[in-house]
N, C-alpha and C positions, 0 to 999 in steps of 0.2 A: 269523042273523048281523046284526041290525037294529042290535045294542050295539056292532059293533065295526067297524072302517073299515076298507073295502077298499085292501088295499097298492100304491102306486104301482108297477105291475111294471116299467115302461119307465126307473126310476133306478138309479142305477149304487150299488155297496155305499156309499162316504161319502154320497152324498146320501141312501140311504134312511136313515141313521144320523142325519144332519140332520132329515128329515123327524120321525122317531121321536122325535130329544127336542124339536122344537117345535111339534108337532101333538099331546099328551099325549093323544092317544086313544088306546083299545082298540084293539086288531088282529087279524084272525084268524088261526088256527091256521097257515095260509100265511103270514101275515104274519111268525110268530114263525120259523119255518124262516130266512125272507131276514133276519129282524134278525140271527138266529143267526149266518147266513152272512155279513154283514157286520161285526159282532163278530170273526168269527173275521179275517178278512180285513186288517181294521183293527189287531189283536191279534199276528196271529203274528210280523210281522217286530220286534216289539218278544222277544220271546221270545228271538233267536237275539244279541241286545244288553246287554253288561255295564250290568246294575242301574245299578251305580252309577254309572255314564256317564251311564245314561239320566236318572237322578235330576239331576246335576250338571248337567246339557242343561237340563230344563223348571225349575231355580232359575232359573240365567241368563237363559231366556228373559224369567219373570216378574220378573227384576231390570231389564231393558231396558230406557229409556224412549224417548217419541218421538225425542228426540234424543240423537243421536251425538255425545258431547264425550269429548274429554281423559281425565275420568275413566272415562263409562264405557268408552273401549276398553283403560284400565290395569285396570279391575275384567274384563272378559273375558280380556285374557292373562294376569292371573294365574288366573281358572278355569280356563284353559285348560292351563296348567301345570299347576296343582295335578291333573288327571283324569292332564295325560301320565305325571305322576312317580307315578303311587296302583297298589299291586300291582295293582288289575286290569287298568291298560294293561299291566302286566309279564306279567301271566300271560296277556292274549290279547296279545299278543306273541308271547310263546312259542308260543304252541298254532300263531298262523299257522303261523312258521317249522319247525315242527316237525311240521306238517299234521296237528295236534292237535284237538280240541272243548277250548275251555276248560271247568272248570265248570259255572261257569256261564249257558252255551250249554243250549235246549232245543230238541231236533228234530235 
């Protein structure tokens, strides 16, 4: 095991996921288990979230800049519009109300 770094066990799933991409080392076969499990960890609650939300969410985000003016809070409400008016807030609408899974929805 000389090639590969012993995994920090005492970090919680995001920070082992921090550590992993800025420590670019090898890890051992434990190692890959906790990245797994932190992958998953990280991963699933995005699963049970309309795509296309999620997608419109991390634009936005990366449209942000440090400062909060005028424009950008008129370019937020209308993303923010445009996601409430898009059939998939319609249809996980529905599915609440109707104690449904959208689509969508995995798990």
């Amino acid at each position: 095991m000389s090639s590969s770094t012993t995994w920090p066990k005492s970090l919680p799933p995001q920070a082992s996921l921090y550590w992993l991409r800025l420590s670019s080392r090898r890890f051992s076969s434990a190692g890959s288990r906790v990245a797994n499990q932190a992958v998953t960890a990280e991963v699933t609650p995005y699963l049970s979230c309309a795509p296309g939300a999620v997608a419109a969410a991390k634009k936005l985000a990366r449209a942000l800049g440090p400062v909060i003016d005028a424009q950008t809070i008129e370019m937020t409400v209308t993303a923010l519009i445009a996601q409430w008016e898009s059939p998939e807030a319609e249809e996980g609408i529905a599915a609440f109300f109707g104690k449904t899974a959208p689509r969508w929805q995995i798990g």
